[in-house]
C-alpha positions, 0 to 999 in steps of 0.5 A: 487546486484545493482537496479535503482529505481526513489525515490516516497519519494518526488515530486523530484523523484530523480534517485536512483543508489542502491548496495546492499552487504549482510547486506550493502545497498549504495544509491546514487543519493538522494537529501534528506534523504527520498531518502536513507530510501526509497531505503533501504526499497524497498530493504529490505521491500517493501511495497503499499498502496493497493486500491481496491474496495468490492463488495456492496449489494447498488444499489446506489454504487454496488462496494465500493473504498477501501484502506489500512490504511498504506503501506502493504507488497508487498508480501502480496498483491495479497492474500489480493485482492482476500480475499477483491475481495470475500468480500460484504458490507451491508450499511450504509458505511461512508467514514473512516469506517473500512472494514476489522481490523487489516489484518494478524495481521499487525495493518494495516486496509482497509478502506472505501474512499467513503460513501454508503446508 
């Protein structure tokens, strides 16, 4: 399988050629290796940081911004928004604050990225 992406893995954005043979994963086209590692993951194991917002009982701020901790699987994102989208929070809310632990088991939290009262 061959796929062209544009490497995220530096402000460089370098066009990436990728072949993909069984287990062997070629890419071609990166000028660091954040570029091979970046391919090869977005073959194998894609992955987002997912923002999104939940749903507050503040009338100061009524939806809340949210973000995941680290990249999450790309294939478990749709069932993650709409667990989040179905959620309400009851302030105080500080910026950093966890919002939902340790998703599915991935060690991956959603965290706040605004404060409410």
């Amino acid at each position: 399988m061959k796929k062209s992406l544009i490497c995220i893995g530096c402000p460089r954005g370098c066009r990436l050629e990728i072949e993909m043979e069984g287990e062997t994963i070629t890419v071609r086209g990166n000028s660091c290796p954040r570029g091979e590692s970046y391919a090869k993951q977005e073959m194998t194991n894609p992955r987002r940081v997912v923002t999104a917002v939940v749903h507050t009982t503040s009338e100061q701020l009524p939806w809340l911004p949210v973000k995941t901790s680290a990249p999450f699987p790309k294939a478990a994102i749709a069932p993650l928004l709409n667990r989040l989208y179905k959620m309400t929070v009851t302030p105080p809310v500080h910026c950093g604050d966890t919002i939902l632990e340790d998703i599915d088991g991935s060690g991956i939290h959603v965290v706040a990225t605004e404060s409410c009262r």
